[in-house]
DOTILO-779551 format. One record per residue: z, x, y negated of N, C-alpha, C in turn; residue in three letters; residue number from 1. Coordinates in nm, 2 decimals. Layout:
BEGIN
PT     npz     npx     npy    capz    capx    capy     cpz     cpx     cpy  residu  num
PT       Z       X       Y       Z       X       Y       Z       X       Y     Ala  NUM
...
END
This chain:
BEGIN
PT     npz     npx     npy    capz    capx    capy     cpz     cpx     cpy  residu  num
PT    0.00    0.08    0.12    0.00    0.00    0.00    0.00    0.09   -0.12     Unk    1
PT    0.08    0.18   -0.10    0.12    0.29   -0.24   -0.04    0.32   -0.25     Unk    2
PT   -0.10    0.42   -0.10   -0.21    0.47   -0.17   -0.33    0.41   -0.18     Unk    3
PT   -0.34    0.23   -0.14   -0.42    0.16   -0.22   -0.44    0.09   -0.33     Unk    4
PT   -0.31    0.13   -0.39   -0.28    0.09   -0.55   -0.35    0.23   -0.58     Unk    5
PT   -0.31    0.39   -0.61   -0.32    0.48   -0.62   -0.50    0.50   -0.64     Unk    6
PT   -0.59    0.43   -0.51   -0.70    0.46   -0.51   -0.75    0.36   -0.62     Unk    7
PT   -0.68    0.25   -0.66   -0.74    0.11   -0.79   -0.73    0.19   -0.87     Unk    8
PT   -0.58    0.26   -0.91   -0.54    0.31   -1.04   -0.63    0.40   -1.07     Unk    9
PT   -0.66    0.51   -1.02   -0.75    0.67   -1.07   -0.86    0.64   -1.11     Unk   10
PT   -0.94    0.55   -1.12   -1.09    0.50   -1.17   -1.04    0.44   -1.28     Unk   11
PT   -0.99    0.31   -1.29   -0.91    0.30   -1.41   -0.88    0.39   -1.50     Unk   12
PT   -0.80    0.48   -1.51   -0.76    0.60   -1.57   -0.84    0.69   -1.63     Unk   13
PT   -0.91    0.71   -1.53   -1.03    0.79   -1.57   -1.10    0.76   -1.63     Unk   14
PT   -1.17    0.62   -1.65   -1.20    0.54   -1.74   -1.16    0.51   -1.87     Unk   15
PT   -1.06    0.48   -1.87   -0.95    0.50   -2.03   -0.93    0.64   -2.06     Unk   16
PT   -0.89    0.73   -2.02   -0.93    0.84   -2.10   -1.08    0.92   -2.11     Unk   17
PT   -1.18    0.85   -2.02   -1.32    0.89   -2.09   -1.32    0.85   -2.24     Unk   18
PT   -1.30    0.74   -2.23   -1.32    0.64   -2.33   -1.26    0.70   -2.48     Unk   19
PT   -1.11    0.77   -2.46   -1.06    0.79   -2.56   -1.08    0.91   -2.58     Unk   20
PT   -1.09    1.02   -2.49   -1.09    1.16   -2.47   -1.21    1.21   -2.49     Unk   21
PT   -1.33    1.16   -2.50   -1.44    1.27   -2.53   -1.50    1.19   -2.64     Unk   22
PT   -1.52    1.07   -2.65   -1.58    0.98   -2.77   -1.49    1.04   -2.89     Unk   23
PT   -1.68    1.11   -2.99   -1.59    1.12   -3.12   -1.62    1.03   -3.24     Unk   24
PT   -1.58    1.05   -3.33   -1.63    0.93   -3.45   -1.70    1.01   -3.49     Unk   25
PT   -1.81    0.91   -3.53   -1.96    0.97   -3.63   -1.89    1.06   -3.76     Unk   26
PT   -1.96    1.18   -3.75   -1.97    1.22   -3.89   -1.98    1.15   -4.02     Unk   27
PT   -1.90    1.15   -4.08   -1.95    1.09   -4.25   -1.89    1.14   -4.38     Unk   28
PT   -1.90    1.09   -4.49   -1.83    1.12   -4.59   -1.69    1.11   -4.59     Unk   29
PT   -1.61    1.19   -4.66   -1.43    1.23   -4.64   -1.41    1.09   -4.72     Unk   30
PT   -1.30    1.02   -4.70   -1.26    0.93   -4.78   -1.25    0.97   -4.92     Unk   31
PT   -1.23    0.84   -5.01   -1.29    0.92   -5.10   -1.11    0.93   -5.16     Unk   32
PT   -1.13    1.01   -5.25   -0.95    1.08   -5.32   -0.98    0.99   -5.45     Unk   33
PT   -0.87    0.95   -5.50   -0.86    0.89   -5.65   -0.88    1.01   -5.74     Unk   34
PT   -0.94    0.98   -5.85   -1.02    1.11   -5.92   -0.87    1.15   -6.03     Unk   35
PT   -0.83    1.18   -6.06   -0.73    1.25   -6.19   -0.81    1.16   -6.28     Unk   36
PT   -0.75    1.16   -6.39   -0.78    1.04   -6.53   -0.82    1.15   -6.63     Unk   37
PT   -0.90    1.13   -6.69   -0.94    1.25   -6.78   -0.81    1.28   -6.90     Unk   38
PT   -0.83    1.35   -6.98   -0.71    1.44   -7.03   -0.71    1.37   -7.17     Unk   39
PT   -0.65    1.26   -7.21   -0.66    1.25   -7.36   -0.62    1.33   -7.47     Unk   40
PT   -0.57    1.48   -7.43   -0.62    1.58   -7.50   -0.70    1.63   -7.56     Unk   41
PT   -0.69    1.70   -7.66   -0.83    1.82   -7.71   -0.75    1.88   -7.63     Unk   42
PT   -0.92    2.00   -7.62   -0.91    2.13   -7.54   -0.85    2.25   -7.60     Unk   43
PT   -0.78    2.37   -7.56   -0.68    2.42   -7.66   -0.78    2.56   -7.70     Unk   44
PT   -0.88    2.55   -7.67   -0.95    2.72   -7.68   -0.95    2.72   -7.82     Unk   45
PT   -0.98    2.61   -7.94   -1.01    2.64   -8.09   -0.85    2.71   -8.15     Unk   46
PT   -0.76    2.66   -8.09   -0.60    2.71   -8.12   -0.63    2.88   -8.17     Unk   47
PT   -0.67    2.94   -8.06   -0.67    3.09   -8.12   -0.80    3.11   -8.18     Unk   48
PT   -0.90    3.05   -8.24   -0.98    3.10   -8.35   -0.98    3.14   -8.45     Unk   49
PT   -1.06    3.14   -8.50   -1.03    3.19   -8.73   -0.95    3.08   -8.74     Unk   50
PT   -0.88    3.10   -8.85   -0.78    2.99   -8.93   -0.85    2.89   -8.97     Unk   51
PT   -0.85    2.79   -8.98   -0.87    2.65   -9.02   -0.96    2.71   -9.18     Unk   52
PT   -1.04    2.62   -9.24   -1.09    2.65   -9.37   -1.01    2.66   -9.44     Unk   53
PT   -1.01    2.77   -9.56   -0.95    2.77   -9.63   -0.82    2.87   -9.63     Unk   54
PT   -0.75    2.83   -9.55   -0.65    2.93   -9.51   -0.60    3.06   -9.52     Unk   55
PT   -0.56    3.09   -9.61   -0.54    3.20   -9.71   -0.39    3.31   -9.67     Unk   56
PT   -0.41    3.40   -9.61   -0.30    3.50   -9.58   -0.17    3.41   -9.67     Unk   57
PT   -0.04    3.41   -9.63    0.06    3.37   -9.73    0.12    3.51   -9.83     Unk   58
PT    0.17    3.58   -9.75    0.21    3.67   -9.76    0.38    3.68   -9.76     Unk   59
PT    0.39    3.57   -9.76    0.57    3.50   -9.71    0.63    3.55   -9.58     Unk   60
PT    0.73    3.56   -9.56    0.84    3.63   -9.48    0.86    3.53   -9.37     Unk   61
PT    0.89    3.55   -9.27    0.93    3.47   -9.15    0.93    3.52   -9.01     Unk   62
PT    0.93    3.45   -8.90    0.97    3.52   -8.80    0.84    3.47   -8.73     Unk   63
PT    0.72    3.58   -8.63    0.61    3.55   -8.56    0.66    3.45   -8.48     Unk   64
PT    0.57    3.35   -8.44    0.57    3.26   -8.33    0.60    3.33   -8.22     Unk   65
PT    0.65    3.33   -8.11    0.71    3.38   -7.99    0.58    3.41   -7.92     Unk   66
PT    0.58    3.57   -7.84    0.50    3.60   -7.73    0.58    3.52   -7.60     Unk   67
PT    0.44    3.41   -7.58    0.48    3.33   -7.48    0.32    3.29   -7.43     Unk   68
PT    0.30    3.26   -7.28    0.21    3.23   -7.23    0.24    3.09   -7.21     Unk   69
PT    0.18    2.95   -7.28    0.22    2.83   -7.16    0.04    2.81   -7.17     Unk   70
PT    0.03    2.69   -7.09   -0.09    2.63   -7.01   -0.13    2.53   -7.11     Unk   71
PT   -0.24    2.47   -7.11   -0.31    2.40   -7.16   -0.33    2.25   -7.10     Unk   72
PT   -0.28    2.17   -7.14   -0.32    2.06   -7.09   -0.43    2.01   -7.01     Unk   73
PT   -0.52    2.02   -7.07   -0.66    2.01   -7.03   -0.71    2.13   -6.94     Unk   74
PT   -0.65    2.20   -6.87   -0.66    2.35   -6.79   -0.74    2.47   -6.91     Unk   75
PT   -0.79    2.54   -6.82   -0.82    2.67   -6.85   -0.72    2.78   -6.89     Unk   76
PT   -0.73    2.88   -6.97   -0.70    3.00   -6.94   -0.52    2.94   -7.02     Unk   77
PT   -0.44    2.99   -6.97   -0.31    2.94   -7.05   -0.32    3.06   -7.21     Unk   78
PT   -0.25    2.97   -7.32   -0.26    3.04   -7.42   -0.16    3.12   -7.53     Unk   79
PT   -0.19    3.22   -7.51   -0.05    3.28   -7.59    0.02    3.22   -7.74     Unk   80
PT    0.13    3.15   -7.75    0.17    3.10   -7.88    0.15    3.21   -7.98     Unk   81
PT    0.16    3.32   -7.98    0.17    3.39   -8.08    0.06    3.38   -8.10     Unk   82
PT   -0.09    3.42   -8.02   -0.25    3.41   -8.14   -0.26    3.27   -8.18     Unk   83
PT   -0.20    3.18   -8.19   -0.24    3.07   -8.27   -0.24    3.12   -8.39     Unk   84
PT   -0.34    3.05   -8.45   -0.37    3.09   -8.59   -0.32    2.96   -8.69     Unk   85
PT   -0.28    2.98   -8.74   -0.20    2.91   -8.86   -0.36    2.92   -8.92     Unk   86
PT   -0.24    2.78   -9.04   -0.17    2.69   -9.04   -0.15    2.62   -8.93     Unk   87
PT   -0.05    2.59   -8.91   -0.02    2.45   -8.80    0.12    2.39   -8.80     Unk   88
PT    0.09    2.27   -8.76    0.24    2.20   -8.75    0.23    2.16   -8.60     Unk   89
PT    0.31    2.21   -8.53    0.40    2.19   -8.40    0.51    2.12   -8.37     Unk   90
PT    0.44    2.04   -8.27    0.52    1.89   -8.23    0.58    1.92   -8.11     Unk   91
PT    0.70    1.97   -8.07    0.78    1.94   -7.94    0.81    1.85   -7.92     Unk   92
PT    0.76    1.79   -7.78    0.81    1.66   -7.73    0.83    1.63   -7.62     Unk   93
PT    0.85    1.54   -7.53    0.83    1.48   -7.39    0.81    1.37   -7.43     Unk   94
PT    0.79    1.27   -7.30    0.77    1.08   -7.30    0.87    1.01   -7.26     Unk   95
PT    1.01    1.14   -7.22    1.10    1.06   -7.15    1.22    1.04   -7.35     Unk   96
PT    1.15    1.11   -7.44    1.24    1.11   -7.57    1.24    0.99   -7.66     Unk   97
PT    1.28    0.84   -7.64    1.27    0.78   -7.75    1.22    0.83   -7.89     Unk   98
PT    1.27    0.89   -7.97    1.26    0.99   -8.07    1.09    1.03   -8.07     Unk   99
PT    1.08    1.13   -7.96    0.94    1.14   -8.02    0.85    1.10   -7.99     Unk  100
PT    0.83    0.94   -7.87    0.79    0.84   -7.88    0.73    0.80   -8.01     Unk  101
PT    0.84    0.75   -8.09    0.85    0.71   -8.24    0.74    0.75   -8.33     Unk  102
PT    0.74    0.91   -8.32    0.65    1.00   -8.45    0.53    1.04   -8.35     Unk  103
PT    0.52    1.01   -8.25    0.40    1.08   -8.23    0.29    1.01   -8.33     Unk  104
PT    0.26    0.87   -8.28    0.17    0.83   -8.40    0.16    0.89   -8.53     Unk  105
PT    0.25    0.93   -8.57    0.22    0.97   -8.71    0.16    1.12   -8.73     Unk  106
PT    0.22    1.18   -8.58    0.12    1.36   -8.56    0.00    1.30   -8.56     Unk  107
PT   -0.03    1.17   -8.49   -0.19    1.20   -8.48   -0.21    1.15   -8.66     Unk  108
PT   -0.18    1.08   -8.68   -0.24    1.04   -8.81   -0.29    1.18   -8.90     Unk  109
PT   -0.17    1.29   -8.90   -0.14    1.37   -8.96   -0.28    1.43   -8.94     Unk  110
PT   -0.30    1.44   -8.77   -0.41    1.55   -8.74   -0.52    1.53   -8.78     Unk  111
PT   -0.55    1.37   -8.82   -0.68    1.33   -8.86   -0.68    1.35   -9.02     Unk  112
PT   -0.57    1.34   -9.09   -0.56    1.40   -9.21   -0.53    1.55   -9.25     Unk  113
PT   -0.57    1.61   -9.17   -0.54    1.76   -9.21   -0.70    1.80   -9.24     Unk  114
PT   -0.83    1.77   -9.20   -0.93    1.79   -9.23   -0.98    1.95   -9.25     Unk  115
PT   -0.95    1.98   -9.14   -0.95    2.15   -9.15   -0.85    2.23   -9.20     Unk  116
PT   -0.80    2.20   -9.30   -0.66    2.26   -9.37   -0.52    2.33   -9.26     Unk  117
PT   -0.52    2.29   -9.17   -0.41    2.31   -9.10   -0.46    2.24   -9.00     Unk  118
PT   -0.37    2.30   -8.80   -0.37    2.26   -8.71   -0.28    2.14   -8.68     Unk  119
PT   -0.28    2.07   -8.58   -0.18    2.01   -8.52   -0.17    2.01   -8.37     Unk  120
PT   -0.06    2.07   -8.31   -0.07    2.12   -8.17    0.07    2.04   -8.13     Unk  121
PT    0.07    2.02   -7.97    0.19    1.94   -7.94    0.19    2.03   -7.79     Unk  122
PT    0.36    2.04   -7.78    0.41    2.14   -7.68    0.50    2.02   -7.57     Unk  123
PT    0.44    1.96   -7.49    0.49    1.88   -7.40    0.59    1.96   -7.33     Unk  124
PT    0.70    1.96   -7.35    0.80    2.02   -7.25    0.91    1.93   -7.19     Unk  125
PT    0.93    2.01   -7.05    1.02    1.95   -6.95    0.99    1.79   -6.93     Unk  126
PT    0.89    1.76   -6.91    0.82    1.61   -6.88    0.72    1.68   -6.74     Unk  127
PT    0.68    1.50   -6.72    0.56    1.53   -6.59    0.43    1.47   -6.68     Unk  128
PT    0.35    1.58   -6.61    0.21    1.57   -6.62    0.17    1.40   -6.66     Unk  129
PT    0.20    1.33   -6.52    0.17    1.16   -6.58    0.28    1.08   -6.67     Unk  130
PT    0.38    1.11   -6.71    0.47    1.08   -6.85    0.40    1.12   -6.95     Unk  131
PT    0.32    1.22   -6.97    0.27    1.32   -7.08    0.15    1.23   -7.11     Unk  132
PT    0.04    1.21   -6.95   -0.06    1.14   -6.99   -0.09    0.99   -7.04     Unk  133
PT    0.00    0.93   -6.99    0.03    0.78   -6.99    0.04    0.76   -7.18     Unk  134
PT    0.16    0.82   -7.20    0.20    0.83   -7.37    0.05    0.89   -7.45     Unk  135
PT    0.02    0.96   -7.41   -0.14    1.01   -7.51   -0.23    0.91   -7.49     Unk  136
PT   -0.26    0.86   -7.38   -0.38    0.72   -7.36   -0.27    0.65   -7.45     Unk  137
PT   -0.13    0.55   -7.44   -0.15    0.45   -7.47   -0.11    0.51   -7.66     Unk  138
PT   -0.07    0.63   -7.74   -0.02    0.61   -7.82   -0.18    0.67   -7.86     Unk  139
PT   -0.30    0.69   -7.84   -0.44    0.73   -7.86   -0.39    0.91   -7.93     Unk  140
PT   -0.34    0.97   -7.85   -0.28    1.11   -7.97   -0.37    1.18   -7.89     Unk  141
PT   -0.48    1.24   -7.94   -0.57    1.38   -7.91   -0.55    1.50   -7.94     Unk  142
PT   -0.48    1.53   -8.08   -0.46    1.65   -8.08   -0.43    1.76   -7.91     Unk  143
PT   -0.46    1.91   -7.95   -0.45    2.00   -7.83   -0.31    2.00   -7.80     Unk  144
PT   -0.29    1.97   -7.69   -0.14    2.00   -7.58   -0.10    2.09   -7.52     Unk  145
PT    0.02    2.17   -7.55    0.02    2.29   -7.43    0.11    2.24   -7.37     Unk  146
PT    0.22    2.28   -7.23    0.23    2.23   -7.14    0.37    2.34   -7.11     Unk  147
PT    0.50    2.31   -7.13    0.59    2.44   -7.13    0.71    2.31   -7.02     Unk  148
PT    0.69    2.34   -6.86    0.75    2.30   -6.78    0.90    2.33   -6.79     Unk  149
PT    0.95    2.41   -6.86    1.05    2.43   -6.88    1.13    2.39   -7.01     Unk  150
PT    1.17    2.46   -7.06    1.20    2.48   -7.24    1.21    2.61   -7.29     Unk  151
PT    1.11    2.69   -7.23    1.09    2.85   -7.27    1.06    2.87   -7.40     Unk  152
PT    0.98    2.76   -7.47    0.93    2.76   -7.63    1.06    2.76   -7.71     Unk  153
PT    1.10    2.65   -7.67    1.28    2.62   -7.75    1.38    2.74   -7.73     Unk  154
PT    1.33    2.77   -7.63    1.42    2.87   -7.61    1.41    3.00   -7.71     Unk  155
PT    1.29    3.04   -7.66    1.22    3.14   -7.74    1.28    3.11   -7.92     Unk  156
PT    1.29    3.03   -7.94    1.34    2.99   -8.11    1.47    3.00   -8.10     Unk  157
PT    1.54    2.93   -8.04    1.70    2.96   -8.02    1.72    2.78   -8.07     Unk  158
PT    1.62    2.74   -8.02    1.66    2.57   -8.04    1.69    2.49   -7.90     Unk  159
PT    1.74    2.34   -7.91    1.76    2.32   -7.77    1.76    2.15   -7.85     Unk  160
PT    1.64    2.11   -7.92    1.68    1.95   -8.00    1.54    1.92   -7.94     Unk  161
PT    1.52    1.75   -7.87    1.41    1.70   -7.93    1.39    1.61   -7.99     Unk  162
PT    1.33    1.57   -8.11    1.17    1.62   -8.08    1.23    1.72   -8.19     Unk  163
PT    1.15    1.84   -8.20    1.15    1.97   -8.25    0.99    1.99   -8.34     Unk  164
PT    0.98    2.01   -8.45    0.87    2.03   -8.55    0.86    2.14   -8.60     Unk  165
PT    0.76    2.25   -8.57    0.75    2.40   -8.65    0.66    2.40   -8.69     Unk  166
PT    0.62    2.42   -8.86    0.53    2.50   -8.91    0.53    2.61   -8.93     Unk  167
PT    0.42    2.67   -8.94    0.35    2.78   -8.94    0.24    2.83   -9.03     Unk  168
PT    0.27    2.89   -9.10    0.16    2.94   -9.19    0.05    3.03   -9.17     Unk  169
PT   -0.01    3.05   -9.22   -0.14    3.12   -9.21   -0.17    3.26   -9.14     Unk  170
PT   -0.05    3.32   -9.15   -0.05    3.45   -9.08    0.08    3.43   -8.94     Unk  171
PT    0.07    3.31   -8.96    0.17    3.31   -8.82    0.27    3.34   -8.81     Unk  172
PT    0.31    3.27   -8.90    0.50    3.33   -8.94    0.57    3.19   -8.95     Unk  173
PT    0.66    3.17   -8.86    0.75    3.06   -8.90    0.78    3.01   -9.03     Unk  174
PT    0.73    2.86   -9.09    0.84    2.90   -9.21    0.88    2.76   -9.22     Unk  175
PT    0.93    2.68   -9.13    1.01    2.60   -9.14    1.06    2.53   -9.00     Unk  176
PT    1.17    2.48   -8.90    1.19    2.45   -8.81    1.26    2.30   -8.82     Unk  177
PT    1.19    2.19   -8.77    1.31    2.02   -8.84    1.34    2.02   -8.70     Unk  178
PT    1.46    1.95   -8.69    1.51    1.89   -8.54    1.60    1.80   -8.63     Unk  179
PT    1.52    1.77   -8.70    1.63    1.63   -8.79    1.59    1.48   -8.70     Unk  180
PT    1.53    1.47   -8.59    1.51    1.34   -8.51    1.35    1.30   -8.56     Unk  181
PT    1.29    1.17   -8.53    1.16    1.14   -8.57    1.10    1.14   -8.71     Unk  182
PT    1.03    1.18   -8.74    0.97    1.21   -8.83    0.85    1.09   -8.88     Unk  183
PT    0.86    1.06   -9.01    0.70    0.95   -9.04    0.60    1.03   -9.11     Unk  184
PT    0.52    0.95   -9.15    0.40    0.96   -9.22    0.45    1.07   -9.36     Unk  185
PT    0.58    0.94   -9.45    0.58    1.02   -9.58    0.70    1.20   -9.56     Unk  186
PT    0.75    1.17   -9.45    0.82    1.33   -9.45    0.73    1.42   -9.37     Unk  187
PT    0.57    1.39   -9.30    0.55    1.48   -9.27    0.44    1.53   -9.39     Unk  188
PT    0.38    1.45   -9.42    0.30    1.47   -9.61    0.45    1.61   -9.67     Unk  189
PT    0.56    1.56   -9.67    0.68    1.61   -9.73    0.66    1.79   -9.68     Unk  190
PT    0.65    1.77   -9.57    0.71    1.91   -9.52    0.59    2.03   -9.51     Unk  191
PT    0.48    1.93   -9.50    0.33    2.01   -9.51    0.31    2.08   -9.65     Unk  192
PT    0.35    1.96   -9.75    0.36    2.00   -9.86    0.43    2.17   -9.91     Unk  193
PT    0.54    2.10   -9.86    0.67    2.19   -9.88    0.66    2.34   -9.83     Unk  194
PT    0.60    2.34   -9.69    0.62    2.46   -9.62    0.49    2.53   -9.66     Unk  195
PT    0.38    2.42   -9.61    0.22    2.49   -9.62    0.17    2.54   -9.73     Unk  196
PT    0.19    2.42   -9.81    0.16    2.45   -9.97    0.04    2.39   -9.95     Unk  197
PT    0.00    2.22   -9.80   -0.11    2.12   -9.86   -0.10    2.02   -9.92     Unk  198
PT   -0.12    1.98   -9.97   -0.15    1.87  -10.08   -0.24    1.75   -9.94     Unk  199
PT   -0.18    1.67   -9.92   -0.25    1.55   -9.85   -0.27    1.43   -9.91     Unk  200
END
């Protein structure tokens, strides 16, 4: 009885693992991967070019922007803070900061009113990649983004506030640091004024 079950079973068997064991699935295309969302950033390569028009040595006292390497939002070569070329006003932030939630709109405004005169760069630190990108699509902010996973930039200054605001003048010399909380329209006109010497 055993080895007339035995002789049913082995063709059976053999059968089911033909079936599963040498059949392969057709060749085809890999599933497809969800693509990355494009970067609502600018790209950061113009950061270290000639200085914006106009832009005139200051000759004022202050302390160089920090030799620091961070990354670019938008990839490519990561970019040293210190060859940025002034003028620029620098926006430290994350998406997890009510605070600089608040002013980011007003950096972009700023960037569209600076008209060559000065930069506007934003240092996304200690956030994620999709916190960083969600807030630029929905608050529409383009300006160029560098990308400091840490707080090496803050650090680098000897600051530890966000949101954190540094200009920089023409030869790349610090000459003003705010971590007074969010910032609008009429105190950043104020400080551009103040530090840069533009008239907006």
């Amino acid at each position: 009885m055993t080895r007339r079950l035995a002789y049913l079973l082995v063709p059976l068997l053999l059968a089911v693992a033909g079936c599963t064991g040498t059949t392969e699935e057709p060749a085809g295309p890999a599933p497809a991967t969800r693509a990355e969302r494009p970067s609502p950033f600018e790209d950061c390569a113009p950061l270290t070019a000639a200085p914006p028009s106009g832009a005139a040595p200051s000759g004022a006292s202050g302390d160089p922007l920090p030799d620091l390497a961070l990354s670019c939002f938008t990839g490519g070569a990561p970019v040293n803070v210190r060859d940025i070329k002034g003028p620029a006003v620098i926006n430290v932030w994350a998406s997890w900061c009510p605070p600089c939630r608040k002013e980011l709109p007003a950096f972009q405004r700023l960037s569209e009113r600076a008209g060559g005169r000065f930069q506007v760069i934003g240092v996304n630190s200690r956030d994620s990649r999709g916190g960083a990108q969600s807030i630029g699509e929905d608050f529409g902010v383009r300006f160029p983004m560098l990308v400091d996973q840490g707080d090496a930039f803050e650090r680098a200054l000897g600051r530890n506030a966000f949101p954190l605001t540094v200009l920089v003048d023409a030869d790349g010399r610090i000459r003003h640091t705010d971590s007074t909380g969010a910032l609008d329209d009429a105190r950043l006109t104020e400080l551009v004024r103040t530090h840069l010497g533009v008239r907006l």
